[in-house]
N, C-alpha and C positions, 0 to 999 in steps of 0.2 A: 468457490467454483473456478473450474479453470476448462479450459478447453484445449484438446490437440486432436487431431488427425482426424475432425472432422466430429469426435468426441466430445458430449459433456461429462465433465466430471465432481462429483463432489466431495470435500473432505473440511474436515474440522484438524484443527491444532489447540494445543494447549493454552489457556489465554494467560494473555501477559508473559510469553516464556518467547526470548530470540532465537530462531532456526535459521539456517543457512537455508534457502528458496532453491539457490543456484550456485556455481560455480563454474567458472568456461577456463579456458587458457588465459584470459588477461584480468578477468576481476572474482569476485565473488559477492552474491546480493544475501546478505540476510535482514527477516522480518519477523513482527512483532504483531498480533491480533487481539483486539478490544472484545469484549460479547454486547451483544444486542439484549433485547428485551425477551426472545425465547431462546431454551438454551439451544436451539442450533442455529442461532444466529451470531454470525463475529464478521469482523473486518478490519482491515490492515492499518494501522494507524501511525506505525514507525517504517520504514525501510532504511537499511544502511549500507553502503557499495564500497567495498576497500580491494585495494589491487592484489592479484594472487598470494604478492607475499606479506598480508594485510595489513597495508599502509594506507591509511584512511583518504578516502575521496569526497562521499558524502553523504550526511543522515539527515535524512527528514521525515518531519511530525507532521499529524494533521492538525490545524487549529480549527476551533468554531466561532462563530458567530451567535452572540447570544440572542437577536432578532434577524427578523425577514429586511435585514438589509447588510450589506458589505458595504464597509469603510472603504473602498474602492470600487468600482461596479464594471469599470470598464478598463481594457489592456495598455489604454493609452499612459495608466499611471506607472510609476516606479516600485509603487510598495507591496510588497509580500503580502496576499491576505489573508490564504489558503493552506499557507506550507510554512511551517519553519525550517528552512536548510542554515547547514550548518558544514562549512567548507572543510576539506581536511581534517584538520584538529582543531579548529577553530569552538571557541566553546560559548561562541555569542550568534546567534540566527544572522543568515543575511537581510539586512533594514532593507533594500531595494535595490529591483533590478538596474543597473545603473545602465545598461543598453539592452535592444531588444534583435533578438538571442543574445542572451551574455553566454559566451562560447567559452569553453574551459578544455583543456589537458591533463590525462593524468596519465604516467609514465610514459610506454612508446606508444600503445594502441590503444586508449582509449577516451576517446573523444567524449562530450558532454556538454547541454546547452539547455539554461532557464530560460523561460520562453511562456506566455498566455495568447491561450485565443477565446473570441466571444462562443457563448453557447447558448442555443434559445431553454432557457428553464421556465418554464409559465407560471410556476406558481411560486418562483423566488426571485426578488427585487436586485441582481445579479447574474448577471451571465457573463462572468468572469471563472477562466478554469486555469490553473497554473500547472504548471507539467515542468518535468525536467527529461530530456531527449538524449538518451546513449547509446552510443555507438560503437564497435569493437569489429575485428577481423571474422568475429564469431557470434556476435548477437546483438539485434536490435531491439532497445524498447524503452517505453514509457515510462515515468513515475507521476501518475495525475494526482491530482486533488479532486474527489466525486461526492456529489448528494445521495444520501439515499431514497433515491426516487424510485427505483425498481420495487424496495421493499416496502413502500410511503405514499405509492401516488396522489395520494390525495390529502395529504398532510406537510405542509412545508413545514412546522416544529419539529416534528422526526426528521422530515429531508436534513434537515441544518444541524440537529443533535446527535446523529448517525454520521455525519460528514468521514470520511476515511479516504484512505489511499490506492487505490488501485494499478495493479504492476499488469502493463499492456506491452505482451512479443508481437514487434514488428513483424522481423526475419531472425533465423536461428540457422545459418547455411552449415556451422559445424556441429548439430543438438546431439551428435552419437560419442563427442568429447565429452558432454557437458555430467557435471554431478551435482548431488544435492536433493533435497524431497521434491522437487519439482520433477526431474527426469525419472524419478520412481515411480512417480503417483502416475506419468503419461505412459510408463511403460517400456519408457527409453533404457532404463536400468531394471536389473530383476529388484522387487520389492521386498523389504526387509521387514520382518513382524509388526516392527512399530509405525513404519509408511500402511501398513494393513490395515492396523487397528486405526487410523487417520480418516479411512474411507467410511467408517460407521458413525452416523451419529451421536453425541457425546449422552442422552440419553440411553440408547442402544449399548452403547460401549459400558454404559457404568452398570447396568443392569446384567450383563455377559459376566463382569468383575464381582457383583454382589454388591456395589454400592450404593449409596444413597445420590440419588439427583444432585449435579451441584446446583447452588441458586448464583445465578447471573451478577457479581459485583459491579455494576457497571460505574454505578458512581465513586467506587474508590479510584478507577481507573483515569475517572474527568479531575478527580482531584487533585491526582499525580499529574494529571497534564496542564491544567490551570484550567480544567471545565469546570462547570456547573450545572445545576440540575438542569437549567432549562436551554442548554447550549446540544446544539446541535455542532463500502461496503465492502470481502475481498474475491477482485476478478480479475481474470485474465483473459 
């Protein structure tokens, strides 16, 4: 789901496959989506942001938690609980925030800062949310770590087994520069067959094509990432 100009909108992607989200003048965001338990259920599980002439800045996972608790619960600690980033080229996760905002640069314009704040979640023993906050001449936003409570409310084993990424626009004061599936699916750009076909559900879509239903992999997904069956969405 994503929203612009006052607009909801919705679209599915290919699971387990990296698209380019966005593209401005100083970076470029591409993302990667898990599926849920119906198939028009997915959510963002990877995002990676490299500078126009892609030079890597930073990729991050979402990790779970196998119970209704966090190894860390509150923002006063240092350690990662939610996200595995992984700086640059770095090809080991960051162990812990070693200050709060840890404030970072990448080429001329674009600024970037690991950072948590507390969030009331009632039915999970954590309200701990880690984010990473960037900045550009041309766009601002979010990269969270989120429960699926929206699709769960009433289940913290899903909230925590769904856990994903969520890409939140601050401000976008240059969005009529910007390229990528994002500025197609808003409108910003004319929409091209395969941004079309993005807007119908992937049932809808395979039934148009004459295919059979796909079934949801979800656990080969956990297994690539170091989940588990019992470990625990995407918005803008």
């Amino acid at each position: 789901i994503t929203f612009h100009g006052g607009q909801k909108i919705k679209f599915w992607l290919p699971n387990h496959q990296e698209f380019m989200m966005l593209e401005t003048n100083e970076l470029k965001v591409f993302g990667q989506v898990f599926p849920g338990p119906k198939s028009d259920q997915q959510w963002f599980g990877n995002f990676r942001v490299v500078l126009s002439d892609d030079t890597p800045v930073v990729e991050v996972n979402i990790k779970r938690p196998t119970t209704n608790h966090s190894r860390t619960t509150r923002c006063s600690s240092r350690r990662m609980d939610s996200m595995d980033v992984f700086l640059g080229r770095s090809k080991s996760p960051l162990p812990e925030v070693q200050r709060r905002p840890m404030e970072f640069t990448a080429g001329h314009d674009v600024r970037f800062a690991i950072d948590c704040r507390q969030q009331d979640r009632p039915l999970l023993a954590s309200s701990r949310t880690e984010y990473i906050h960037f900045e550009t001449p041309s766009i601002g936003f979010l990269i969270v770590a989120a429960h699926a409570g929206n699709e769960f409310p009433d289940d913290w084993r899903l909230q925590l087994k769904y856990m994903h990424l969520d890409l939140l626009i601050l401000e976008m004061p240059r969005k009529n520069e910007f390229r990528g599936l994002l500025p197609e699916i808003w409108g910003i750009l004319p929409r091209s067959p395969e941004v079309e076909a993005m807007l119908s559900p992937p049932e809808t879509a395979e039934k148009s094509a004459g295919l059979a239903p796909r079934v949801c992999n979800e656990d080969r997904w956990l297994r690539q990432h170091g989940g588990g069956a019992d470990q625990l969405s995407f918005c803008l």
